[in-house]
C-alpha positions in Angstrom: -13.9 28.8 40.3 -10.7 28.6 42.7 -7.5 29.5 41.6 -5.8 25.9 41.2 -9.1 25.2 38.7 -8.0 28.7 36.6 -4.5 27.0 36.3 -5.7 23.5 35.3 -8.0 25.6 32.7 -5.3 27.2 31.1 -4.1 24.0 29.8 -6.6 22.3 28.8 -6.9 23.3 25.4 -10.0 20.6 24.4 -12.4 23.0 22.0 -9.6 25.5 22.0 -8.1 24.8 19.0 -8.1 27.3 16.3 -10.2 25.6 13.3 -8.7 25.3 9.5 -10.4 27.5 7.4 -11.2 26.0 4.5 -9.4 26.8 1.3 -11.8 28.7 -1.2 -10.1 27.6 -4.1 -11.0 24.2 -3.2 -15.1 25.0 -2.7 -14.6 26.1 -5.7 -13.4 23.1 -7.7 -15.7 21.3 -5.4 -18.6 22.9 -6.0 -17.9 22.3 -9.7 -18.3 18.5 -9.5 -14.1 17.9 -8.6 -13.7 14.8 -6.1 -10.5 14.2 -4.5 -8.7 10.9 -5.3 -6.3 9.8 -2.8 -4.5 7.8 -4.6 -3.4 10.7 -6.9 -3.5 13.7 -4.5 -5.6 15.6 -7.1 -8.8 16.9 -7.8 -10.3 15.2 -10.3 -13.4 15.5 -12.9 -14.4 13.2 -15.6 -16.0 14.3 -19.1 -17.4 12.0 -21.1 -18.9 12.2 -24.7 -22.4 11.2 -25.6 -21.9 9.9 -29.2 -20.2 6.8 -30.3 -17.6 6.0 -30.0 -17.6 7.0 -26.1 -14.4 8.9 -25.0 -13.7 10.2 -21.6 -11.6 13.3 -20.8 -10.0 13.8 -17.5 -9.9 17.3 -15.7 -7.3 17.6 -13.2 -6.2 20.1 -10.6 -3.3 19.3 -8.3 -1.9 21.5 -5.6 1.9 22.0 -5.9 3.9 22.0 -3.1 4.6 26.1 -2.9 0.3 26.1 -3.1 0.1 26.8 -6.2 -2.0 24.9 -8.6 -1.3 22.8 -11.8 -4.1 21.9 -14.3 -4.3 19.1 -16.2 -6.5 17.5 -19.1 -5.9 13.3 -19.7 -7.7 11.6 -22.5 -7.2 10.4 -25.5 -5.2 6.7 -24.6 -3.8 8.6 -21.3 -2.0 11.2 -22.6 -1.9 14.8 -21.5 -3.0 17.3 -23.6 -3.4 20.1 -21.9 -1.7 21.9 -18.7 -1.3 25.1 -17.3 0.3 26.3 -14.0 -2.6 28.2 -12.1 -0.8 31.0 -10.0 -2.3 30.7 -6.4 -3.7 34.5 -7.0 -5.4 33.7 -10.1 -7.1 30.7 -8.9 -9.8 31.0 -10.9 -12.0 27.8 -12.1 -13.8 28.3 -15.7 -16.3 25.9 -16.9 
């Protein structure tokens, strides 16, 4: 390789970039049947009960804008029944 080529290389940065790792925390909540909905911006997860009358509870994880995460639980009409702030070190999924 000549010189002028050892330039030109030095700026092309195609393949170069550094890659995202992925966040673990969302693996997690993946792994554990979440789906993200774009038109919320949340992680989302639907329970749904197997007697009559059928009701459906919504399990929710949203990321807040400092990275921390927010849990919600929506059933019942809509309502929220549940919620907990998830500290971003304690970002622990349960079942």
């Amino acid at each position: 390789m000549t010189w002028w080529q050892n330039v030109l290389s030095e700026f092309n940065t195609t393949g170069k970039e550094e890659e995202e790792k992925p966040d673990p925390f969302i693996l997690e909540i993946e792994s554990k049947g979440y789906a993200y909905t774009d038109a919320d911006g949340w992680w989302e997860r639907t329970w749904t009960t197997e007697s009559e009358p059928k009701e459906s509870i919504r399990e929710i994880y949203q990321q807040l804008e400092g990275g921390d995460w927010h849990k919600l639980m929506i059933g019942y009409g809509d309502e929220v029944f549940y919620e907990q702030k998830v500290e971003k070190k304690q970002s622990e999924v349960s079942d």
